[in-house]
Each structure stands twice: as C-alpha cells, then as structure tokens.
N, C-alpha and C positions, 0 to 999 in steps of 0.2 A: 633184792630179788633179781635174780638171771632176766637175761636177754630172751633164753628159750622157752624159761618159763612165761615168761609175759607173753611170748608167741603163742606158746601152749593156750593160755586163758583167752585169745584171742580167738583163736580158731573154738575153744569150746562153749564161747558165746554166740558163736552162731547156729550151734546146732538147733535146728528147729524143733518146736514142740510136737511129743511124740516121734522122737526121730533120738535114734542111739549111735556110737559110732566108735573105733575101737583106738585102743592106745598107740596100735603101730601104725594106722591109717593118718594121725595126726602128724606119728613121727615121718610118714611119710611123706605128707603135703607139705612138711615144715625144712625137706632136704636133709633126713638124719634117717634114712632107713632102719640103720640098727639101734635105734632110740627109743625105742616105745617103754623101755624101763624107764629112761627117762623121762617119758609120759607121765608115768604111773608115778615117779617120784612128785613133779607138778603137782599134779592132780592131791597127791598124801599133802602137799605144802598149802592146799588151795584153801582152806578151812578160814582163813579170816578174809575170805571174800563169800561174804552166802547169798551172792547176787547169783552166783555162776553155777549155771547147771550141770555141776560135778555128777550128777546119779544120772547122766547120760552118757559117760564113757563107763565101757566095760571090755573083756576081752576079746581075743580075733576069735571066738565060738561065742559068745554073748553072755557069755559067763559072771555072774557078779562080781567079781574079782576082788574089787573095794569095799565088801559093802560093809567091814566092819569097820572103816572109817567113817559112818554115820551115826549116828546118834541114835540110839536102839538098835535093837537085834532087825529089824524089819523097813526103815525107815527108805533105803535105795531104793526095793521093791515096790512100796507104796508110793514112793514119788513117780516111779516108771508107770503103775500100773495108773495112778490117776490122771496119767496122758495117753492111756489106751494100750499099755503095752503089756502080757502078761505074761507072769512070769513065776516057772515052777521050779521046786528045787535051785534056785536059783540062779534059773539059766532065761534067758527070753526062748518064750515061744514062737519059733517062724523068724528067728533074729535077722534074713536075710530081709525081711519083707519089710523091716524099720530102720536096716540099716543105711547109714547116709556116711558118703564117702566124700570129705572135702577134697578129695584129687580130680573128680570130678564136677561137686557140685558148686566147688569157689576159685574164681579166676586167680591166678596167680600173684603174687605180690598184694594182695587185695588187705590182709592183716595188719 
C-alpha cells in the first residue's frame, strides 16, 4: 500500500459522524491539489479495511460518485442517510451544510 494512500485512510478516519467531505479537499490537505483522482483511486482500493468510513467521501457537488463500489445498489446512501444526511437522486441535500473540510478543521501534520 502507498504512502498516500495510507495518508488518504487517515484523513478519512477522521471525518466525523454525519459529516461528508470530498476527494479533492483531502487531495488538498494532504499537499497534492491535482490528486483527488487519486483520492478516488484510495478510496476504490479501501475495501479490505470496513473500519473506514469510505461512504463519507463523495464529490466537489456531493455527488455519490462511488456509490457502485458498495455492496448493493443503495447501500452509500443508506449509510449517509442513517447519520442524518439525505440524499436524492444521488446527490446530498444542502451538501454545503455537512460538508467538513480537513484544511480547515485538522491541524496540520496532525495524520
């Protein structure tokens, strides 16, 4: 496993319950602005960790992006929505309002 990926899984362990936050916000706390594909690669790799609350990253509009890396057709949405977040057509509703930005909310070097 990468260096960045393990940064990646770090930062996405802390996102707090009912709180989403998107693939290039990570690439961006983690000093790789133009990385958030490689976010999103992370995130497809993360599957034999089911500690990590993967169906809280989605994209820069809150868009499910991943969600058919879950197990059912519905299974991101449900995990989003049983921590309050709702979400249609597969987008979150009010995405602004849950979303949580580690450039702001975690000190630096802290991962």
């Amino acid at each position: 496993m990468s260096v960045f990926f393990e940064q990646v899984y770090a930062v996405v362990q802390k996102i707090p319950l009912g709180r989403v936050t998107s693939y290039g916000a990570i690439a961006r706390y983690l000093g790789h602005p133009q990385s958030a594909r490689m976010v999103g690669y992370a995130m497809n790799a993360s599957h034999h960790r089911p500690e990590l609350p993967a169906h809280r990253v989605v994209n820069r509009n809150g868009l499910l992006s991943g969600k058919h890396h879950f197990t059912g057709s519905k299974l991101m949405q449900q995990l989003l929505e049983s921590e309050g977040i709702t979400v249609k057509n597969d987008q979150i509703i009010d995405f602004k309002d849950f979303f949580w930005d580690p450039n702001t909310a975690l000190p630096r070097m802290e991962i």
